[in-house]
N, C-alpha and C positions, 0 to 999 in steps of 0.2 A: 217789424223792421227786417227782419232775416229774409223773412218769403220775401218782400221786394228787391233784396241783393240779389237773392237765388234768383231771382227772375229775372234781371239784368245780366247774370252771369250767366245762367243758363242759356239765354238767349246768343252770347258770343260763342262760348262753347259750340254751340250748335251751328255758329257760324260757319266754323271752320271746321266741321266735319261730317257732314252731309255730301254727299256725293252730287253732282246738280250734271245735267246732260243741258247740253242744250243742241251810232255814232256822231255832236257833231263842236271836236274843237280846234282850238285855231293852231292845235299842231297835228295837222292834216298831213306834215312831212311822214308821218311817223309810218314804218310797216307793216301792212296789212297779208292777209293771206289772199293772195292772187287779184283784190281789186288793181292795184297797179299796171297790173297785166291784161284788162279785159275791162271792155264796158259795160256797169251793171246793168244788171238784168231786172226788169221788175216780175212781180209774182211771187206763189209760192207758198210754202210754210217750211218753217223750223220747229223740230219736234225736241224739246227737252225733258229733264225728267225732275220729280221731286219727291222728297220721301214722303210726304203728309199733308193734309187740307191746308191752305193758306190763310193768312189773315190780310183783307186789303188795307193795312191802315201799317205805316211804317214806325210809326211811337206806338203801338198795343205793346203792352208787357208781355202778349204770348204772342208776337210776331216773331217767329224763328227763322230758321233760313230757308225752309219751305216757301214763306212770305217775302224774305227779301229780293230773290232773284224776278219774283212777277213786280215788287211794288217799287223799284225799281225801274221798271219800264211805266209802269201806270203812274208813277207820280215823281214829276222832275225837285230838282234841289235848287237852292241858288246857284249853288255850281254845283261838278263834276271830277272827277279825276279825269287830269287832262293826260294824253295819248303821252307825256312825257312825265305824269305823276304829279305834275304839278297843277294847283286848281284852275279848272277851266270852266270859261263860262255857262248857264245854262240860264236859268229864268234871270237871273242878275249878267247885265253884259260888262261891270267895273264895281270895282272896289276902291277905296284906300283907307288905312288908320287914321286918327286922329294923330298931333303930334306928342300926346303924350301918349298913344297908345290906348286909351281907356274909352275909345270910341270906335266902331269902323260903320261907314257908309255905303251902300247897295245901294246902284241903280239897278232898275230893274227892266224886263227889256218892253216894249213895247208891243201892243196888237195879242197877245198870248190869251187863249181864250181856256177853259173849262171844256170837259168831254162833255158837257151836256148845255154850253155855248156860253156862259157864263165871263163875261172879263174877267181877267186876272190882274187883282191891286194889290197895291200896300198893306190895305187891310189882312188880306189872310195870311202873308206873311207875319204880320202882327199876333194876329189869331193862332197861329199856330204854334207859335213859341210862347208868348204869355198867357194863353188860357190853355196851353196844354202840356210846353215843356218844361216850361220854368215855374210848372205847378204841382209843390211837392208832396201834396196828397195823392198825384195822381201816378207817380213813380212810373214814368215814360221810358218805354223802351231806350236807350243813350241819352238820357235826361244829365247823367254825371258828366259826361265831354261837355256841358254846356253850364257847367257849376259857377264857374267867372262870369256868366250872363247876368246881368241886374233884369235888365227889360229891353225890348224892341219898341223904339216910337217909329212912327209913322212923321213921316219929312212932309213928303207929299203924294199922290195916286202912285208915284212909280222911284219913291226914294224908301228907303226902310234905312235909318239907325242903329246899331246893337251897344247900349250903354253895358260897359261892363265894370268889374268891382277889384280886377286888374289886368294890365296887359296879357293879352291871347294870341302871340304869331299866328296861331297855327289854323284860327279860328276860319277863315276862308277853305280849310281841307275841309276841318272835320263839316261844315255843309255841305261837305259832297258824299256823306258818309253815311249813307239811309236815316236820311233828313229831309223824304220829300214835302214839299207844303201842300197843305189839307185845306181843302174849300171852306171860309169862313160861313157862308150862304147857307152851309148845310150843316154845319158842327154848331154853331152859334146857338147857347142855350137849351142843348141835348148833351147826354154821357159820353162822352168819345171812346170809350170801349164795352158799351152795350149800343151802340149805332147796329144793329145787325144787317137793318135795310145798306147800309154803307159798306161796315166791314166784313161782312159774309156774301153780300146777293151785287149789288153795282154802287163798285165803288166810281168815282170823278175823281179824276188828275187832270194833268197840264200834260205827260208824256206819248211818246211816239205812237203807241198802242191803246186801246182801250178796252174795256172788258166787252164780251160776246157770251158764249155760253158756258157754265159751270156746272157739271155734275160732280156732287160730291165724293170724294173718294175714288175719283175716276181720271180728270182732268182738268184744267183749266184753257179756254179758249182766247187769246185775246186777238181782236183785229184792229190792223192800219188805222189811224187817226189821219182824216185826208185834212184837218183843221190846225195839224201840229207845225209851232211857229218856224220849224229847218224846211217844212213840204212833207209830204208823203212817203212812207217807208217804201223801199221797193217791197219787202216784204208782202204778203195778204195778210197773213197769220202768223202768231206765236202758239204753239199748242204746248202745254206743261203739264207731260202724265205724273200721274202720282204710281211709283216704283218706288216702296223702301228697299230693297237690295239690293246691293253693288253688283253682285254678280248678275242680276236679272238685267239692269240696266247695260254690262255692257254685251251681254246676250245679243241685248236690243240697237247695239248700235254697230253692231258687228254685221245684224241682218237688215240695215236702214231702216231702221223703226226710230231713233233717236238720231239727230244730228249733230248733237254736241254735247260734249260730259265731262266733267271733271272723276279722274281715279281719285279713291284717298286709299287706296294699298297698290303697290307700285307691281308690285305681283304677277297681272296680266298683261305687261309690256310685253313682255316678250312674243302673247299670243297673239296683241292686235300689230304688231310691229309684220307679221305675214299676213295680216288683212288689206285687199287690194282697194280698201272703197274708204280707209280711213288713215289720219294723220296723226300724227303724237305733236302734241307741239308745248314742249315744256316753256314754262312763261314763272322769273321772279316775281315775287308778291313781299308787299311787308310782313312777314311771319317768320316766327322763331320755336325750335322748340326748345322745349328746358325742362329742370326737375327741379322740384319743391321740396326743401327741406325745412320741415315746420318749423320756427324760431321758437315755439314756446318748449321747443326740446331742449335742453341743454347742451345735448351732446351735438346740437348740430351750428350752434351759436358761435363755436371755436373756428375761425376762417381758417387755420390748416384742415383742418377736419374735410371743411369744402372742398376745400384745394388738391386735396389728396382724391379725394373721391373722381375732379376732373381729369387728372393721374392715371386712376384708376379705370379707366371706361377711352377701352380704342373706336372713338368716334368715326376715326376711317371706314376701321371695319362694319360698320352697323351703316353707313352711306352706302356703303360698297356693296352689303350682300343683303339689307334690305330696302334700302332707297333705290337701288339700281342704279346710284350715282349721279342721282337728281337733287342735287343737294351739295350744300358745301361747309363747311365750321362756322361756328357762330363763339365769339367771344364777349358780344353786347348782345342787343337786342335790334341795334340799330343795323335794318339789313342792306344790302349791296345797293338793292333795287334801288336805295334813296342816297344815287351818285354822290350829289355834293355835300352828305353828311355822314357817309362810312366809310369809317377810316379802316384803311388795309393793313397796317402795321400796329393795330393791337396785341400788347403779347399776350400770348394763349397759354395752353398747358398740352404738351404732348403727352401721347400714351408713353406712362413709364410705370408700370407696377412697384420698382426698387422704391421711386421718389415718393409714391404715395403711400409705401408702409413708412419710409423714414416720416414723414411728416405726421402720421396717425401716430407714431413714436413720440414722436415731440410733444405732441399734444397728450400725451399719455394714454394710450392706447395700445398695450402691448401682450403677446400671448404668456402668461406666464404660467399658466398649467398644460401645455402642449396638446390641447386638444384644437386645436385649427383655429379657433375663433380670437379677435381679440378680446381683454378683459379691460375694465380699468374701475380701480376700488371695491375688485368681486361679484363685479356684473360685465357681461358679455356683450358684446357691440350686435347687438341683435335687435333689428324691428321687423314693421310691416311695410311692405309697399304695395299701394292699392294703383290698382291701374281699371281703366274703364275697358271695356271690349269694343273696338271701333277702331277699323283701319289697320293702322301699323302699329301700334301702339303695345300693344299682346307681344309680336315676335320683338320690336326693339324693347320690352321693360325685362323679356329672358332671355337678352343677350348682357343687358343693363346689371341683371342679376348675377350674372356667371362671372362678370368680369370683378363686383364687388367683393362675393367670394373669395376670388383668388387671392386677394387681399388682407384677407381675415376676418369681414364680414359677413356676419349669418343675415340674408333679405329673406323674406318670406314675400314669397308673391300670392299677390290674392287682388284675383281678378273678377271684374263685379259687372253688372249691370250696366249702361251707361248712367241711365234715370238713378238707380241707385248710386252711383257713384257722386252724379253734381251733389245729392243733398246730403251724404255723409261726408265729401270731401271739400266740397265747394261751399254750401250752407251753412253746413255747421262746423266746418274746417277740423274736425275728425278725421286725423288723418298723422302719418311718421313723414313718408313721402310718397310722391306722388309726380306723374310725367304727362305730360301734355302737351301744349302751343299755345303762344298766343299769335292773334293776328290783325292790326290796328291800323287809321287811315293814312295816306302818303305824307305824311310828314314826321320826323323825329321824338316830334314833341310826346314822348313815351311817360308823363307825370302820373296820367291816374293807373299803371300799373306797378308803379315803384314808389311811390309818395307813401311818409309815414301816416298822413292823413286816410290813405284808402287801405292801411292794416287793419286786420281784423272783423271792415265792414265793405270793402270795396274789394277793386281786383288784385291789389298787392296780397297775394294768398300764402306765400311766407310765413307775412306777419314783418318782414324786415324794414327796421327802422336803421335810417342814419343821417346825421342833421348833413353832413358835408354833401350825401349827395340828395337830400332834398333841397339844398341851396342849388346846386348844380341844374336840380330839373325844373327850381321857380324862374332861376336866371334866363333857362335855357325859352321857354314858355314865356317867357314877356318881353326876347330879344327879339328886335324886329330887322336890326339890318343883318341882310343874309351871310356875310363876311363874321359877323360878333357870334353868332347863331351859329354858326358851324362849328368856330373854336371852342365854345360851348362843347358842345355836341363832341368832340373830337373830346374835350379834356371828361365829359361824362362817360364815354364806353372805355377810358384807359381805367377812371373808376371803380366801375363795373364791374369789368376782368378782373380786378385785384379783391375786389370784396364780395364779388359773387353772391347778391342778391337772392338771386337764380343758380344755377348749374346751367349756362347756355352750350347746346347742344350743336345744334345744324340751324342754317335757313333751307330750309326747302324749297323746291321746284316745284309750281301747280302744273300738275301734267295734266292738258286736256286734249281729250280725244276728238278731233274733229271729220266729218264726213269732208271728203274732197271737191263733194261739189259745192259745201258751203264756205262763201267768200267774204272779204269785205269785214272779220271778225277784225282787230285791232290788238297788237300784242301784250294785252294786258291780263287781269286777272280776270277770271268770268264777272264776279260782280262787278267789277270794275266794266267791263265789257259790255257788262246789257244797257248801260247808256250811253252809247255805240249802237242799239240793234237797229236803228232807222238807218245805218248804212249798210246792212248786211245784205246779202243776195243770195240765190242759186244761179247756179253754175248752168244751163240745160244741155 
């Protein structure tokens, strides 16, 4: 059971930190980089980058984010994140709930054919979700966001069903959330992750792109689908080198070898900010970072304890001199980016070192043999804190450090592996604390990272249990009208703040690097973004 958490969780992890280089819904208002300005241009290739071979298949348990940014383009969802975050249509053109909520209905759009000509029905929507998501032997890549699914029936060639086992608002996002559907023609009565003819050599989707040629360890080719149901990409090509290193990649995009990249260490702004042939263009994302304070600790269970520690840690200063100010406070989880659900006047906790020894006092926590540290009952307020090597993470956990210290706690930093780090900290939850992000689909509904139900085996990594606000996050998860659902939402991050789950940090800015002659990107998040690439262009 563990190896399949780990592999769920490794797989998100992974999401959100890999470095990736590299449209069509009905909020076409929304701002683009320079298509507004010029009529697109067809031709071409976009050259991005990825750390490691892909997998074509968006449910494999080793589909990491190597795989998501191509499968993505090769294989459409029911919907999409739409250009204002909210779901927008793709192989489904409407939705609505049942009225008690315990049902939603998908039309689906018509004429959509398969990369290898195939119609597209009911059926492999079906297929995809009951013989492969909501099959728990087979522990599918985000098979847990779809845990309220009972089953998919089939209406008719172009209706799909989703009976569930209770109310799911949110359930129309998370289909837009590397959830593409998989050919029933070809899955039908074979292993869906020993397919290798499929998931290794040529995969079939519904999306803008199709596979072309693949050499291992080298690149990924993919070309124009002139059969894809928006019309033809202006594009010719997506090419996806494989570059594990951040700094090789942005090498490579410095000297037009790459046309589009996501930073994850904010470090080289400064150097591509004098590059004349590329753009910064920081873009909100749902993501937060935060620090885990194990709950089977004792000493971490006391919410002053928390509280102080938030006190303790000048989150300005670590925005400021290692974000570059891409980035803003986080007091929930629930980020800016999701307007009409983040609330701006959650109270926080400022930097105040006084306020955080008085509180670690309270809690009993005081130096009584004046050697620097605190004691309490003849033991030292002394642990470990493991941090992964990746990104930002190194310089903000020894900034995170110094400011503890001052305080009167002893941290020990010990800094690991990445690989090592998911399975001692994430697997086997081996671990004092620990800093990180999470990063989850455009809507609120934030249950399977805080639910007492995913302590110990899911993503609540904690461990923190509390019935009040597991009430908050079933209420908030089975509200449907968007008025009821915000005040939800609003009375869950005032919560939050007060009980600190987490240690919420910052939300960060995805800063991505883009070439200037590449247009027509849409202001989102990359992954968000590549279902969007059929509107992308060059500039000539």
């Amino acid at each position: 059971m563990k190896q399949k958490i780990g592999r769920k969780l490794l797989y998100l992890f992974f999401t959100l930190v890999v470095i990736i280089s590299a449209g069509c819904s009905d909020n076409s208002s929304t701002k683009t980089n320079g298509s507004n300005s010029s009529t697109p241009m067809d031709g071409g290739t976009v050259t991005l980058s990825i750390a490691a071979d892909p997998i074509f298949n968006p449910f494999h348990p080793n589909a990491f984010v190597e795989s998501v940014f191509i499968n993505r383009v090769l294989f459409s969802g029911l919907t999409k994140p739409g250009k204002d975050l909210s779901p927008a249509p793709d192989l489904a053109t409407s939705w609505e709930p049942s009225e008690d909520g315990l049902s939603w209905t998908f039309h689906l759009r018509e004429g959509v054919k398969w990369h290898d000509g195939k119609p597209f029905t009911a059926e492999d929507v079906a297929y995809t979700f009951n013989n492969i998501v909501l099959d728990k032997k087979l522990a599918a890549s985000g098979a847990s966001i779809y845990s309220g699914v009972k089953q998919v029936e089939v209406k008719d060639a172009k209706t799909v069903v989703f009976q569930l086992d209770r109310p799911m608002a949110a359930l129309p996002a998370y289909l837009g959330y590397n959830s593409g559907i998989l050919p029933k023609h070809i899955f039908e009565g074979k292993d869906p992750w020993n397919l290798t003819s499929f998931n290794k050599e040529k995969p079939i989707g519904t999306g803008p792109f199709k596979i072309g040629k693949y050499l291992a360890g080298q690149q990924v080719e993919l070309v124009a689908n002139p059969d894809y149901y928006a019309g033809k990409p202006h594009l010719d090509k997506l090419v996806y080198k494989v570059i594990a290193d951040g700094n090789s990649q942005v090498a490579q995009a410095l000297s037009n070898e790459l046309s589009i990249m996501i930073l994850d260490s904010n470090a080289s702004t400064d150097r591509i900010k004098q590059a004349g042939n590329l753009t910064i263009n920081p873009v909100n994302v749902t993501r937060f970072y935060w620090i885990s304070l194990n709950q089977k600790d004792p000493r971490f269970t006391d919410v002053r304890v928390r509280r102080a520690f938030m006190h303790a840690i000048d989150r300005e200063s670590i925005i400021k001199t290692v974000e570059k100010g891409y980035a803003q406070i986080a007091n929930s989880p629930i980020s800016p980016s999701l307007e009409n659900y983040y609330k701006k006047d959650v109270s926080g906790y400022d930097y105040d070192p006084n306020k955080a020894k008085k509180l670690l006092a309270e809690a009993g926590w005081k130096d009584t043999n004046g050697d620097g540290i605190l004691d309490k009952d003849g033991k030292p307020f002394s642990f470990n804190f493991d941090i992964g090597i990746k990104g930002d993470l190194e310089p903000v956990s020894q900034m995170v450090q110094q400011y503890l210290k001052a305080v009167g706690i002893d941290v020990k930093l010990n800094t690991m592996e990445w690989n090592a780090m998911i399975q001692k900290n994430i697997v086997k939850r081996d671990y004092d604390m620990i800093l990180n992000w999470w990063i989850y689909p455009s809507d609120p509904d934030v249950l399977p990272y805080f639910h007492s139900s995913t302590a110990e085996k899911g993503y609540n990594l904690p461990g923190f249990k509390d019935q009040k606000l597991d009430n908050l996050l079933e209420l908030g998860q089975k509200t449907i009208d968007p008025k009821e659902r915000q005040k939800v939402y609003f009375d869950l991050q005032d919560y939050m703040s007060e009980q600190l789950p987490y240690l919420f940090l910052w939300y960060p800015q995805e800063i991505q690097i883009r070439n200037k002659n590449l247009q027509g990107v849409p202001e989102l998040g990359l992954r968000d973004a590549m279902h969007y690439v059929n509107e992308w262009w060059i500039k000539q």
